[in-house]
C-alpha positions as CSV (number, residue, x, y, z in Angstrom):
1,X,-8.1,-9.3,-41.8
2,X,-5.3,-7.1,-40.6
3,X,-2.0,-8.6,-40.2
4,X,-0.1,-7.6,-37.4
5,X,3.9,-7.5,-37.5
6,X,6.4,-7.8,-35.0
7,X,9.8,-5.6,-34.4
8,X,11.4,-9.8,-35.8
9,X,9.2,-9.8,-38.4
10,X,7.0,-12.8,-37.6
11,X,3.3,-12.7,-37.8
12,X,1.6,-13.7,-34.6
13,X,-2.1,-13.4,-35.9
14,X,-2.0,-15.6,-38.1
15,X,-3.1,-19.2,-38.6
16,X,-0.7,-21.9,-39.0
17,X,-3.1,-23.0,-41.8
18,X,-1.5,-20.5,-43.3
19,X,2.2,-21.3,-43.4
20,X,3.8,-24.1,-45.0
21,X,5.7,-26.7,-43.4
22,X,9.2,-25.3,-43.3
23,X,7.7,-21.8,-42.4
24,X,6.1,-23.6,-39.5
25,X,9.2,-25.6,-37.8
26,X,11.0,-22.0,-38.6
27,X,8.1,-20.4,-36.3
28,X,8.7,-23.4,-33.6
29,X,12.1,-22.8,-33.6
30,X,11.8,-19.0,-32.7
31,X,9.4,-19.2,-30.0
32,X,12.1,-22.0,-28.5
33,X,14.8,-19.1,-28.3
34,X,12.8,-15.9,-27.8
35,X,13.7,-14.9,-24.2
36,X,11.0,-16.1,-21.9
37,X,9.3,-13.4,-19.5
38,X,10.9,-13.1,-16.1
39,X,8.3,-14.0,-12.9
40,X,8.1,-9.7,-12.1
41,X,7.7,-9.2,-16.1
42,X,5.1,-11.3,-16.4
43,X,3.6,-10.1,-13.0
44,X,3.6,-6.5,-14.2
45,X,2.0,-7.6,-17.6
46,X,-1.0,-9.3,-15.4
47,X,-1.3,-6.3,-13.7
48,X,-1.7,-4.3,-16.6
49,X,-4.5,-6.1,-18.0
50,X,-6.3,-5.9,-14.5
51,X,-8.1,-2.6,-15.1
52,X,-9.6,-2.2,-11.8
53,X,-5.9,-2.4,-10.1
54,X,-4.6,0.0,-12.5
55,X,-6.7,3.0,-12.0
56,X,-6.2,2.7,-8.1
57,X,-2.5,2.5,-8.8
58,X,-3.1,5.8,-11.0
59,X,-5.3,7.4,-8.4
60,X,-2.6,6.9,-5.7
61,X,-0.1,8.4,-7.9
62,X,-2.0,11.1,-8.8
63,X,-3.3,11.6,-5.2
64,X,0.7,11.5,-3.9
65,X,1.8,14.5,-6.7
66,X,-1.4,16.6,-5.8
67,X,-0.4,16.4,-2.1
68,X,2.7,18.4,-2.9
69,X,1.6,20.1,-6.0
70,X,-1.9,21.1,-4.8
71,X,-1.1,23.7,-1.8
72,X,1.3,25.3,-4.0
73,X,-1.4,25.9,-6.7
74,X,-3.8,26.7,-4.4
75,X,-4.6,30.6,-3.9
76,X,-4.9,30.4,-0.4
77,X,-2.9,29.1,2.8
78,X,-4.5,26.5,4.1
79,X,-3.7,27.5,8.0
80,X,-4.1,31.3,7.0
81,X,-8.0,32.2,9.1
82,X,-10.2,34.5,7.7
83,X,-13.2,34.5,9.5
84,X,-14.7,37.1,6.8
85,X,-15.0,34.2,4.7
86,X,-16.3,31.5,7.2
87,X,-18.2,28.6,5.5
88,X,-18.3,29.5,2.3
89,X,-19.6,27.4,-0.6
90,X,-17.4,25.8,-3.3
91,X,-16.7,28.6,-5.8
92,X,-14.4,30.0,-8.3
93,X,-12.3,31.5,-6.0
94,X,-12.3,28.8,-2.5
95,X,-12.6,25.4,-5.0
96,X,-13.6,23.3,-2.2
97,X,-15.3,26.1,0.0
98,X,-13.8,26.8,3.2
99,X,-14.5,26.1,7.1
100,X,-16.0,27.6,10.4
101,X,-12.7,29.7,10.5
102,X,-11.9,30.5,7.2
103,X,-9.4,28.4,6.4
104,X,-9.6,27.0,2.1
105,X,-10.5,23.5,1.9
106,X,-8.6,22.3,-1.0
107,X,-5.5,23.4,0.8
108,X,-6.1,21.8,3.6
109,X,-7.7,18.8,2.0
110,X,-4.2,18.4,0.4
111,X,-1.9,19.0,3.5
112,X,-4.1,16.0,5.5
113,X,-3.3,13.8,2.1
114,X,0.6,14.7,2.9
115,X,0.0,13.4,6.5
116,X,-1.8,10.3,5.6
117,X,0.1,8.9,3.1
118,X,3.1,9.8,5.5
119,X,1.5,7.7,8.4
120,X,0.6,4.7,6.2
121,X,3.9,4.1,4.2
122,X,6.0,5.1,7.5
123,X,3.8,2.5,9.4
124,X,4.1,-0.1,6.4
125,X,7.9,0.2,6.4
126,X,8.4,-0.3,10.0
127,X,5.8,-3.1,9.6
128,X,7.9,-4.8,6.9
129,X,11.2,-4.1,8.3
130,X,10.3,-6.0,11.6
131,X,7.9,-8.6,10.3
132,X,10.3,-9.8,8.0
133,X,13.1,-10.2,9.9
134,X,11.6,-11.7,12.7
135,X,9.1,-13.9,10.8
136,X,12.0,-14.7,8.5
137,X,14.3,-15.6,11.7
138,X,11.4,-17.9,13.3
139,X,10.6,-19.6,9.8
140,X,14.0,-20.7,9.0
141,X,15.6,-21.6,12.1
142,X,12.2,-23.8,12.9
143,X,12.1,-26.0,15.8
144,X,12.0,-24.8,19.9
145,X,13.0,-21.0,18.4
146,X,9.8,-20.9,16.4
147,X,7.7,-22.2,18.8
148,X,8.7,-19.4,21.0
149,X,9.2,-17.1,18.9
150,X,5.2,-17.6,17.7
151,X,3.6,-17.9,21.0
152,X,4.6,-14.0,21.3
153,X,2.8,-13.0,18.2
154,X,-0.3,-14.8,19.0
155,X,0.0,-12.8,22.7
156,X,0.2,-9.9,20.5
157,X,-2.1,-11.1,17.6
158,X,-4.7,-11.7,20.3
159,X,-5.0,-7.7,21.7
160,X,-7.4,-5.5,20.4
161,X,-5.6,-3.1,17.8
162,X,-7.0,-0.1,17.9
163,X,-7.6,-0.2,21.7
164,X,-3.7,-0.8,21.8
165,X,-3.6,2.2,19.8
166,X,-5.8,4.4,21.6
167,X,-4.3,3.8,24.5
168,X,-0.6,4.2,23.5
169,X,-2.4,8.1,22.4
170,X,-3.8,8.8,25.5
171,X,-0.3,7.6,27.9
172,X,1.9,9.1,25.0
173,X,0.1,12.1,24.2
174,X,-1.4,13.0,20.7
175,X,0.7,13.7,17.8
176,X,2.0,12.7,14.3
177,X,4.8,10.2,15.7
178,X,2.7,8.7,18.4
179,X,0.2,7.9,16.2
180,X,3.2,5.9,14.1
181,X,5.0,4.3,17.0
182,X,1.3,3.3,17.8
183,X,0.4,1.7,14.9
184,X,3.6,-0.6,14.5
185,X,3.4,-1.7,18.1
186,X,1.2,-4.5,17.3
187,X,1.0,-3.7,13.1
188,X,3.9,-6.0,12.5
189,X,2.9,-9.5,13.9
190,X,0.3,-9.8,10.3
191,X,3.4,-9.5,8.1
192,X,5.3,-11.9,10.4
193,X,2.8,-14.4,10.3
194,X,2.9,-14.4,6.6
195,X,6.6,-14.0,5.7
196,X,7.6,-17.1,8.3
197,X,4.5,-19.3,6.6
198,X,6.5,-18.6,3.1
199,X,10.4,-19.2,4.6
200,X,8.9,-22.4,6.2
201,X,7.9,-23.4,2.3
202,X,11.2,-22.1,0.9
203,X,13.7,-23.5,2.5
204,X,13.3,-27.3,1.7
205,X,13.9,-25.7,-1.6
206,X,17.5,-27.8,-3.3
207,X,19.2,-24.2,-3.8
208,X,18.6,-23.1,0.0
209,X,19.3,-26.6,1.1
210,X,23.2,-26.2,-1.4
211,X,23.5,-23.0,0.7
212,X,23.5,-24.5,3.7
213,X,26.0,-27.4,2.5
214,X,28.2,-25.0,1.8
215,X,28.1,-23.3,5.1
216,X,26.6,-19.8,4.2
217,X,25.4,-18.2,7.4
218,X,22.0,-17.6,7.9
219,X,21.6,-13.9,7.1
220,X,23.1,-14.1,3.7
221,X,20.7,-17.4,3.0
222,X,17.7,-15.3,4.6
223,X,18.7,-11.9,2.7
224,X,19.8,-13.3,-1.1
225,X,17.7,-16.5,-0.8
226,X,14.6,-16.6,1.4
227,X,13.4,-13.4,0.9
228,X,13.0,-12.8,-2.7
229,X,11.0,-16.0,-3.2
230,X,8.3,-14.3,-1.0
231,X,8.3,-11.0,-2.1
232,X,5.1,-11.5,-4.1
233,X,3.1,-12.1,-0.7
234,X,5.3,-9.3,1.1
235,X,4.5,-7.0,-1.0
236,X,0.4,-7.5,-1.3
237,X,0.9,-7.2,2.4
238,X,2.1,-3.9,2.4
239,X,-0.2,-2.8,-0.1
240,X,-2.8,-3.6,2.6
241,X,-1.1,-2.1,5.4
242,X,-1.1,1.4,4.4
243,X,-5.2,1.4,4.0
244,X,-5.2,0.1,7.3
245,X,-2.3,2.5,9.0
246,X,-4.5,5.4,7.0
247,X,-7.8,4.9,8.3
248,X,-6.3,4.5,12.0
249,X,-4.9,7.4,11.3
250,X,-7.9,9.2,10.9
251,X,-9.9,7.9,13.5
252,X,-7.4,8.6,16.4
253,X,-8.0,12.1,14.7
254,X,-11.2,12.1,14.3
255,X,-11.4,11.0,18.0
256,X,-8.6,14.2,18.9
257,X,-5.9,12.1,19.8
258,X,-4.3,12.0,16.1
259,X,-2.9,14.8,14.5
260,X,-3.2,18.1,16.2
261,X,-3.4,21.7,14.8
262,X,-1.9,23.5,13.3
263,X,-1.2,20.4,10.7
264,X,-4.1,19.3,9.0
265,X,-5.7,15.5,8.5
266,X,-8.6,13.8,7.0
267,X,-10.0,12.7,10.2
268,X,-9.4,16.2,12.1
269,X,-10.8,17.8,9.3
270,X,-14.0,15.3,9.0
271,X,-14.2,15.5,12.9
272,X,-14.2,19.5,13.0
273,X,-16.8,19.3,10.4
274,X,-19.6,17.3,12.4
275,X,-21.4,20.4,13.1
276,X,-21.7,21.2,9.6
277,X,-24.3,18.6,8.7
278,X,-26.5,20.6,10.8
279,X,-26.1,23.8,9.3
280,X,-25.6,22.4,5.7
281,X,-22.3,23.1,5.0
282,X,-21.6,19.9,3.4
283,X,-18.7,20.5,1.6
284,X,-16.5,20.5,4.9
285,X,-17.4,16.8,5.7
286,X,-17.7,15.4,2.0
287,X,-13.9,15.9,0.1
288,X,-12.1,14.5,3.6
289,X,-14.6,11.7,3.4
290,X,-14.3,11.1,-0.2
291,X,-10.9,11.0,-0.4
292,X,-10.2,8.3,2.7
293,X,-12.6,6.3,0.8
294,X,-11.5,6.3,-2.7
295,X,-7.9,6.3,-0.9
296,X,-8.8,3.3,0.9
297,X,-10.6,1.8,-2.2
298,X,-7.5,2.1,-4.2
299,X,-5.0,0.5,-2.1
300,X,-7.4,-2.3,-1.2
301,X,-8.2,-2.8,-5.1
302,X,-4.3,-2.5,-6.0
303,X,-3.4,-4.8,-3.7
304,X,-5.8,-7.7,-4.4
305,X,-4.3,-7.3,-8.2
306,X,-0.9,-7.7,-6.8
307,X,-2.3,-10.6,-5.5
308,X,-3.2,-11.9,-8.3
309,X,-0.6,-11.0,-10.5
310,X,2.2,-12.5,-8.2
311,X,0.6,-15.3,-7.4
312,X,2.9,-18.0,-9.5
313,X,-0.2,-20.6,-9.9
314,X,-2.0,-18.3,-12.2
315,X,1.8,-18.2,-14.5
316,X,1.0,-19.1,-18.3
């Protein structure tokens, strides 16, 4: 058998059988003062073994460089229209083919992952900048404040999203910041709901209870001690709101009231390709619709391994 050594020069696969009795309590005595893994250490080494999270967390890396680095590479403008070159077949010189009007595919395919990923991180942060602080707010101070405080995010929980959305196009107008405004309109009252169910938790805790002895206002207790015990949740959350945000995205766009030409999106670019499932021209319709799904498959995978690997019951 293969003995593996350490950087401190103990042996970790190997039986105790193995060691005599001094070399034993010498082996107790190390693991007593090695350094113990911090909670986001030991969350990150979770998520490493979790194979399924990781490649979606590699996909959406790789998916956020090609949206910059692929229209760069690409021979062809992506808003440039040849109509000598209308609906033309993947090849060696238009990779993904190209549309009614000419325009190359994988450039365009790329600018619409630029505006997605845009509308679901910008939507996310707004959602986490006011869900926390007002979930936060209505979770620690408790009592008649929460009470009212909650009644308006059930009034809000309660409307239909995307017809909230819709509508807010149509009055509005379509367009790349409507579509965000939009979006965190009602987006915001999930991450509340779950960031005042932690503080609620959190602060019987003794060291936010000390804080309060000692007079600390209730900003610094919710900033430096509230908040970064339910970060774990927080964050899973976010890693389900940009999915979300993106796929709204593309269906206000896929109905025309997203993102409007000349700028380029998933769900304009799916919705302008309807016609060609008629005539055949399949690659128009299938790399916008493969890459919202394995977009949205990624995030949604990512984010139930976050779950998992912040979750502090499943801690060794």
């Amino acid at each position: 058998m293969e003995i593996q050594k350490q950087t401190n020069d103990t042996y970790t696969d190997i039986p105790d059988d193995w060691f005599s009795p001094k070399e034993k309590d010498e082996r107790k005595a190390e693991a007593v003062v090695r350094p113990s893994l911090s909670y986001w250490q030991d969350a990150w080494k979770r998520l490493l073994k979790n194979k399924l999270a990781m490649s979606g967390l590699v996909f959406l890396v790789l998916l956020t460089i090609m949206s910059f680095v692929g229209p760069l590479i690409s021979p062809h403008n992506g808003s440039e229209q040849m109509l000598a070159n209308q609906n033309l077949a993947p090849s060696s010189e238009f990779w993904f083919g190209t549309d009614e009007l000419g325009r190359d595919v994988f450039t365009r395919v790329w600018e619409g992952a630029q505006v997605s990923l845009f509308v679901g991180l910008a939507a996310a942060l707004i959602d986490f900048a006011i869900g926390v602080a007002y979930g936060g707010i209505a979770g620690y101070k408790g009592g008649r404040t929460d009470n009212v405080m909650m009644r308006i995010v059930e009034v809000l929980y309660g409307l239909p999203y995307l017809l909230v959305v819709i509508l807010i196009s149509v009055v509005m107008g379509p367009g790349l910041f409507t579509i965000i405004f939009a979006l965190s309109i009602t987006g915001w009252v999930g991450m509340a709901r779950i960031v005042r169910g932690q503080v609620l938790q959190v602060k019987n805790y003794e060291f936010v209870m000390a804080s309060k002895t000692f007079g600390t206002k209730t900003g610094r207790i919710i900033r430096k001690n509230l908040l970064p015990n339910t970060m774990g949740p927080i964050i899973v959350q976010m890693t389900l709101t940009v999915p979300s945000a993106i796929f709204a995205e593309a269906f206000l766009s896929f109905l025309g009231l997203g993102i409007q030409p000349p700028l380029a999106s998933w769900g304009s670019m799916a919705n302008d390709a309807l016609t060609s499932i008629l005539t055949g021209d399949w690659w128009r319709l299938f790399f916008p619709a493969l890459f919202i799904s394995l977009t949205m498959f990624s995030f949604n995978v990512l984010g139930d391994g976050l779950q998992d690997a912040l979750d502090p019951k499943l801690r060794r």
